[in-house]
ZAFI-442459 format. One record per residue: residue number from 1; residue in one letter; x, y, z of N, C-alpha, C in turn. Coordinates in pm, whole numbers, plus 50000, padded with zeros to 5 digits. Example, Ala and Ser with C-alpha at 12.3 -4.5 7.8 and 13.67 -1.06 7.14 Angstrom:
% ZAFI-442459
<1 'A' <51319 49431 50780> <51230 49550 50780> <51320 49670 50780>>
<2 'S' <51285 49775 50708> <51367 49894 50714> <51290 50003 50787>>
***
This chain:
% ZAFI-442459
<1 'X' <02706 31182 44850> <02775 31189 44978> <02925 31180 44953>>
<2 'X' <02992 31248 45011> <03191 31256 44976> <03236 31126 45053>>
<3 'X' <03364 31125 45025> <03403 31014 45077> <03445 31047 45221>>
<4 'X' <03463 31159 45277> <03482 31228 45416> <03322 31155 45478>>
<5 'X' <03224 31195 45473> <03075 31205 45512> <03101 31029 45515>>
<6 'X' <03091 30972 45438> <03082 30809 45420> <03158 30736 45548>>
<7 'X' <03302 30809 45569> <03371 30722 45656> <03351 30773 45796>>
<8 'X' <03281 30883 45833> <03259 30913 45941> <03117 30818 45967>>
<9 'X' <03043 30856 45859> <02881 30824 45910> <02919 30637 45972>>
<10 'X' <03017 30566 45868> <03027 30440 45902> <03123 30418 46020>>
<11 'X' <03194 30514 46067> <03237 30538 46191> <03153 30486 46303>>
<12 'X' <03102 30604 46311> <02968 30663 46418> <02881 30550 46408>>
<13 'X' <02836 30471 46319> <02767 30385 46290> <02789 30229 46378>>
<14 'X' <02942 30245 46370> <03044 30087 46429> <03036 30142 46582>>
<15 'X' <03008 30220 46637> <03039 30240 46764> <03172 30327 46795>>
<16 'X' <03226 30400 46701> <03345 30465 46759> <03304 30557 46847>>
<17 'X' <03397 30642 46926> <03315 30715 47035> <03320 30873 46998>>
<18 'X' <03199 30923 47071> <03104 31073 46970> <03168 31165 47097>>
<19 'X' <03283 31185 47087> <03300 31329 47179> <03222 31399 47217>>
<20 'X' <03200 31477 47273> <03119 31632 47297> <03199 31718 47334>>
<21 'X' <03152 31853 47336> <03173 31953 47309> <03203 31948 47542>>
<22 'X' <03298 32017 47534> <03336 31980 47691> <03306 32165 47710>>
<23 'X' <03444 32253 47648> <03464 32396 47699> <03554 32465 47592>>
<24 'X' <03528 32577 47621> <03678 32656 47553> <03770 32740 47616>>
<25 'X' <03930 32704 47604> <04001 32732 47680> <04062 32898 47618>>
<26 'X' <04058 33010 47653> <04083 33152 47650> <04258 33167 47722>>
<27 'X' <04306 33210 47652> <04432 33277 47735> <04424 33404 47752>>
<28 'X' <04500 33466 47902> <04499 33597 47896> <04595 33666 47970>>
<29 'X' <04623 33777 48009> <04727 33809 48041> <04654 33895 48145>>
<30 'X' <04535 33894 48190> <04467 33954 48353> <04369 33889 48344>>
<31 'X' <04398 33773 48435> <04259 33638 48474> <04144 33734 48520>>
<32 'X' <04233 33862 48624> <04085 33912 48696> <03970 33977 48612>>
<33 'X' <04052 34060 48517> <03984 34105 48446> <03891 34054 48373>>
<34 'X' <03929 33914 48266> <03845 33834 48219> <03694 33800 48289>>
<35 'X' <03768 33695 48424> <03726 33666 48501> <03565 33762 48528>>
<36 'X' <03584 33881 48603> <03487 33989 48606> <03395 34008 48516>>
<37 'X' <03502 34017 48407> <03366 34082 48280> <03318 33968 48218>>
<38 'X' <03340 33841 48181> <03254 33674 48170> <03143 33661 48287>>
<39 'X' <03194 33756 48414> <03038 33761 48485> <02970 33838 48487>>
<40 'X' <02977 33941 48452> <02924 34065 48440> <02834 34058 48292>>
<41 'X' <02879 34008 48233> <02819 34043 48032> <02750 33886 48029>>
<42 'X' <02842 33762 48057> <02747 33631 48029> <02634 33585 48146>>
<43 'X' <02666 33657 48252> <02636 33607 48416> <02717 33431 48422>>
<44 'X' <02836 33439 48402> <02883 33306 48424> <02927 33309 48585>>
<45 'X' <02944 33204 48647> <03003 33167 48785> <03115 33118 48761>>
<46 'X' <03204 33128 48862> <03350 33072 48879> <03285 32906 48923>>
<47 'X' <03328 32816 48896> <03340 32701 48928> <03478 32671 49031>>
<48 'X' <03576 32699 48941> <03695 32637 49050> <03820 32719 48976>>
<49 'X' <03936 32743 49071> <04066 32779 49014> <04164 32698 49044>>
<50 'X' <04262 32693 48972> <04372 32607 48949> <04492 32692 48983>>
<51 'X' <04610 32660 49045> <04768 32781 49055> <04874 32636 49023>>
<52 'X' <04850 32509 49029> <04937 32450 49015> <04910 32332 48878>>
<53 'X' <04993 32268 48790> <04952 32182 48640> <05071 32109 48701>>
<54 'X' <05004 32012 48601> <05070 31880 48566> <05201 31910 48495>>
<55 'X' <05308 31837 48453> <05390 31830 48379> <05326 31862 48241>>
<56 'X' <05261 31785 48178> <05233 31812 48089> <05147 31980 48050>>
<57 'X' <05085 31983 48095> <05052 32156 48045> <05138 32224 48093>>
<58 'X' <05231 32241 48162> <05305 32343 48191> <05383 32312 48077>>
<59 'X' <05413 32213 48024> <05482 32166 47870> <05443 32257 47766>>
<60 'X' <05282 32255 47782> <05193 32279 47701> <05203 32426 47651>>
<61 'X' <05174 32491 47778> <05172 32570 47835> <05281 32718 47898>>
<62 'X' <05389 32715 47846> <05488 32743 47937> <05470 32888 48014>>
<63 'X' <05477 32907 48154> <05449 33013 48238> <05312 33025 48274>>
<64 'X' <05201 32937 48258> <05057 32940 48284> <05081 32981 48463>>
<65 'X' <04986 33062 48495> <05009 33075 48653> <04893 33021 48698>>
<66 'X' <04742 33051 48611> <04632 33033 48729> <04565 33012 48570>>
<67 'X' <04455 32905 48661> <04352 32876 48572> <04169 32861 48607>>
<68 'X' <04073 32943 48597> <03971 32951 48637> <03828 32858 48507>>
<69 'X' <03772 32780 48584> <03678 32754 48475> <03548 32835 48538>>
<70 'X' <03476 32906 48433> <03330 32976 48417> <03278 32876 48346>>
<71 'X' <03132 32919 48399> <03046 32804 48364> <02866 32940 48359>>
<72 'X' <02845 32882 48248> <02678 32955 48250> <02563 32852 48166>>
<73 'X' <02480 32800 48197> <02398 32699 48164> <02504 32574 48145>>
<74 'X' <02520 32517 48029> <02601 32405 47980> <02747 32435 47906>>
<75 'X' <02778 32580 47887> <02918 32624 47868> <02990 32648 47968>>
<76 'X' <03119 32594 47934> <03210 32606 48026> <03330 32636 47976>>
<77 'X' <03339 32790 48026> <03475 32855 47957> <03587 32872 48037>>
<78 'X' <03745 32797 48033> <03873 32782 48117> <03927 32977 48060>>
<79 'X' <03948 33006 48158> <03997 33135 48109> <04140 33074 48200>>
<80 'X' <04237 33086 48115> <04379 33068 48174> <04480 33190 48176>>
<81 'X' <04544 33283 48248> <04647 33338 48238> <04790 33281 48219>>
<82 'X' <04855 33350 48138> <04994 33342 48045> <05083 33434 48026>>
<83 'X' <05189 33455 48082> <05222 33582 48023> <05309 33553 47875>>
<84 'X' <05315 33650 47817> <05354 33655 47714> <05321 33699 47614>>
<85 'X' <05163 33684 47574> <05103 33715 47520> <05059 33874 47453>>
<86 'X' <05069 33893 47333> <05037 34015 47276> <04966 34085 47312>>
<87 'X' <04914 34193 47384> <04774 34240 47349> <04686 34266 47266>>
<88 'X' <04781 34261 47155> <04705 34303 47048> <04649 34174 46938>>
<89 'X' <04530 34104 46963> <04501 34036 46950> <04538 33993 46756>>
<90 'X' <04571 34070 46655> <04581 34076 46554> <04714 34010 46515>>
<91 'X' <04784 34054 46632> <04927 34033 46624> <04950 33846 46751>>
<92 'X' <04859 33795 46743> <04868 33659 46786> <04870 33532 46717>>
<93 'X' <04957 33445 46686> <04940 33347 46560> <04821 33260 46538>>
<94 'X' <04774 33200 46657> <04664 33136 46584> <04533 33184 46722>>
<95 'X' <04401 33184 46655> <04316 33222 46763> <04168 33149 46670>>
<96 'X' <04036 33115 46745> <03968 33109 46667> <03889 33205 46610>>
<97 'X' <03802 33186 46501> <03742 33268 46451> <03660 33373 46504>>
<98 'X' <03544 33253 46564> <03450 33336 46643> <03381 33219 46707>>
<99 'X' <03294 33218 46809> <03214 33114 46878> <03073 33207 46838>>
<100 'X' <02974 33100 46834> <02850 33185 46816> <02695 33115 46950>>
<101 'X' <02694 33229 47019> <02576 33127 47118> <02434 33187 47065>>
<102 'X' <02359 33113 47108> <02201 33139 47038> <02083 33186 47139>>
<103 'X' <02039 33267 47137> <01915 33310 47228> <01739 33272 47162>>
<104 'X' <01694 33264 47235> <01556 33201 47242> <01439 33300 47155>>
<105 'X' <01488 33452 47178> <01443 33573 47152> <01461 33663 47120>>
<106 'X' <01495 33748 47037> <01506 33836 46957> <01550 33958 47045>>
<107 'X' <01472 33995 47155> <01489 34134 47225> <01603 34116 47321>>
<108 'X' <01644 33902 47345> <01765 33935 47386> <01867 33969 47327>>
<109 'X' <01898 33952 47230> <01993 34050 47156> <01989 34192 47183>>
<110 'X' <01907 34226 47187> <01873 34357 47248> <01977 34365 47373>>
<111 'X' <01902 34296 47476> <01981 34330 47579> <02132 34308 47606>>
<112 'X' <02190 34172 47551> <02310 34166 47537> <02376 34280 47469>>
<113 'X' <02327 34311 47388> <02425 34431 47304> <02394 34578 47361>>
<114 'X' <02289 34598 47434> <02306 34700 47601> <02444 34666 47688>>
<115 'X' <02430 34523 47737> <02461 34500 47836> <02647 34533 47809>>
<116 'X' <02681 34428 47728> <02840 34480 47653> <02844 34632 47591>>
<117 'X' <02802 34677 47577> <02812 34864 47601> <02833 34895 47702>>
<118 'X' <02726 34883 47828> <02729 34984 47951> <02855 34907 48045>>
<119 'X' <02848 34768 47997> <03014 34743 48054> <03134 34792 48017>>
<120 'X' <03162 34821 47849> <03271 34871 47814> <03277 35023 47844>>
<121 'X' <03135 35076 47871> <03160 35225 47916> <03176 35261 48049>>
<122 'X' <03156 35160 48122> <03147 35162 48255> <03317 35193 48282>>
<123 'X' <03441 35155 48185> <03552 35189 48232> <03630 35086 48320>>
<124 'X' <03581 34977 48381> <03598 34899 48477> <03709 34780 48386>>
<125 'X' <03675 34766 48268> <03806 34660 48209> <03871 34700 48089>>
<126 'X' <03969 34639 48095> <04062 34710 47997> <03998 34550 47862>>
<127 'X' <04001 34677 47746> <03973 34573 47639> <04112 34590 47557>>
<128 'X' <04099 34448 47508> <04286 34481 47378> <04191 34493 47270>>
<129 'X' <04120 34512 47210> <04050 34594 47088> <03920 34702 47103>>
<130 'X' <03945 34864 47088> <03896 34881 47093> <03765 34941 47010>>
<131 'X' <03695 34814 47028> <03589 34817 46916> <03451 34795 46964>>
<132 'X' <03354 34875 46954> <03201 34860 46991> <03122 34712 46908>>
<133 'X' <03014 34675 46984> <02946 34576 46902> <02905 34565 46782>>
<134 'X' <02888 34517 46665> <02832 34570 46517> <02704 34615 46536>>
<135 'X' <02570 34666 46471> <02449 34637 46468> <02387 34509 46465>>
<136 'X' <02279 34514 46479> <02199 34356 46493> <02122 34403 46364>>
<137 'X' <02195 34280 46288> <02111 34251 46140> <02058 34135 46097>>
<138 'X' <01976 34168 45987> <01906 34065 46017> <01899 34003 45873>>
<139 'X' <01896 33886 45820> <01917 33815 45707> <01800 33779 45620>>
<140 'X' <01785 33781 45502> <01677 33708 45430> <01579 33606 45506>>
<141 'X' <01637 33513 45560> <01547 33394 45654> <01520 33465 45794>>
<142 'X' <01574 33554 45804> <01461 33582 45935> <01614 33594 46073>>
<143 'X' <01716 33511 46007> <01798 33533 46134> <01872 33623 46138>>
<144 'X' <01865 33705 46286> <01950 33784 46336> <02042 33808 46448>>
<145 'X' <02144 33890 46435> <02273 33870 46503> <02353 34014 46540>>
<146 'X' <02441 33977 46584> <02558 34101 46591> <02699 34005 46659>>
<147 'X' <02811 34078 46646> <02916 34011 46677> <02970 34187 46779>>
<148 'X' <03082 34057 46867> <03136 34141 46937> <03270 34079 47031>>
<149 'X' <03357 34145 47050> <03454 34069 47116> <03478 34096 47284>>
<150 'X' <03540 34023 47354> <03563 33991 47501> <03651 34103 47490>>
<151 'X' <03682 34117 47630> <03801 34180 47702> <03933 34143 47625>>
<152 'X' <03952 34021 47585> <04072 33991 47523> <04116 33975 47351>>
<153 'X' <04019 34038 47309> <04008 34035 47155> <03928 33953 47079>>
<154 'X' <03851 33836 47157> <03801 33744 47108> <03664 33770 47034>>
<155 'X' <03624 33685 46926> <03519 33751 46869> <03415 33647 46898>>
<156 'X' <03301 33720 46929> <03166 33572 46956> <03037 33695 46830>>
<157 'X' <02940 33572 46812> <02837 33550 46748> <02715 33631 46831>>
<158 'X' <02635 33671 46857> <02491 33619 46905> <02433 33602 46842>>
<159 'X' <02340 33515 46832> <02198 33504 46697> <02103 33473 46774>>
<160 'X' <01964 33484 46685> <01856 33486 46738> <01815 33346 46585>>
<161 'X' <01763 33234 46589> <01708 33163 46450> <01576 33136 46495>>
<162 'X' <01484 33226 46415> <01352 33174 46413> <01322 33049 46418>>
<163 'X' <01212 33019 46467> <01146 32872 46502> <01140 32808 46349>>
<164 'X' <01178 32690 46376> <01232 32568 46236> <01318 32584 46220>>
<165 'X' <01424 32682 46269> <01579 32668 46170> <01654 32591 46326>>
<166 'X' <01760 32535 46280> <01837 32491 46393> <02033 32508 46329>>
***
């Protein structure tokens, strides 16, 4: 065990406190757009919007106008507008990698990777990369996937992990 693993496990162990996973916050430069296609491709709901911050995120933040949280089962994604921002997602300094969500079944992959097609062909949102979904492949152990990005360049996961893997 490293000495990283040791001082957490004896962390967690003393009672320090175990965060969770709350949301992820998206910037963008057309809330509506986001907005639309997070319901359209995840079926997420608007929960609530925001037009006015605290001192501090507008700190944070500078020029944020509006802030919407989506929500679909137990994710909850803040899509915030900003202007400023690149479109060209390549050309942005820091972003994350990729988020990866997991389906129950195999043929939903299927449908998700329909569903983000007939939206991006549908014409209705403007994407800052324009790039189709990969294929859904599938790995030695059985798991399979495809990647694909949002309206705003962002890249997500889908996978499918056979029963026993977690």
């Amino acid at each position: 065990m490293s000495e990283t693993q040791s001082v957490l496990t004896s962390a967690l162990r003393d009672g320090y406190p175990k965060p969770q996973f709350h949301h992820v916050g998206i910037q963008t430069n057309d809330l509506e757009n986001s907005v639309r296609w997070y319901e359209d491709f995840l079926g997420c709901e608007r929960a609530w919007t925001l037009d006015r911050f605290s001192e501090l995120t507008q700190s944070r933040l500078p020029g944020i106008r509006a802030l919407t949280e989506m929500v679909f089962g137990d994710v909850r994604i803040h899509l915030f507008e900003r202007p400023g921002r690149t479109s060209d997602p390549a050309e942005s300094a820091v972003q994350f990698q990729h988020f990866c969500f997991c389906v129950i079944a195999v043929d939903e992959l299927v449908t998700l990777r329909r569903r983000w097609t007939d939206l991006y062909e549908s014409g209705r949102y403007t994407f800052a990369l324009d790039e189709l979904p990969t294929d859904i492949v599938s790995d030695t152990d059985g798991v399979q996937s495809f990647y694909a990005y949002d309206v705003n360049g962002l890249e997500f996961e889908f996978t499918y992990l056979p029963s026993g893997m977690s």
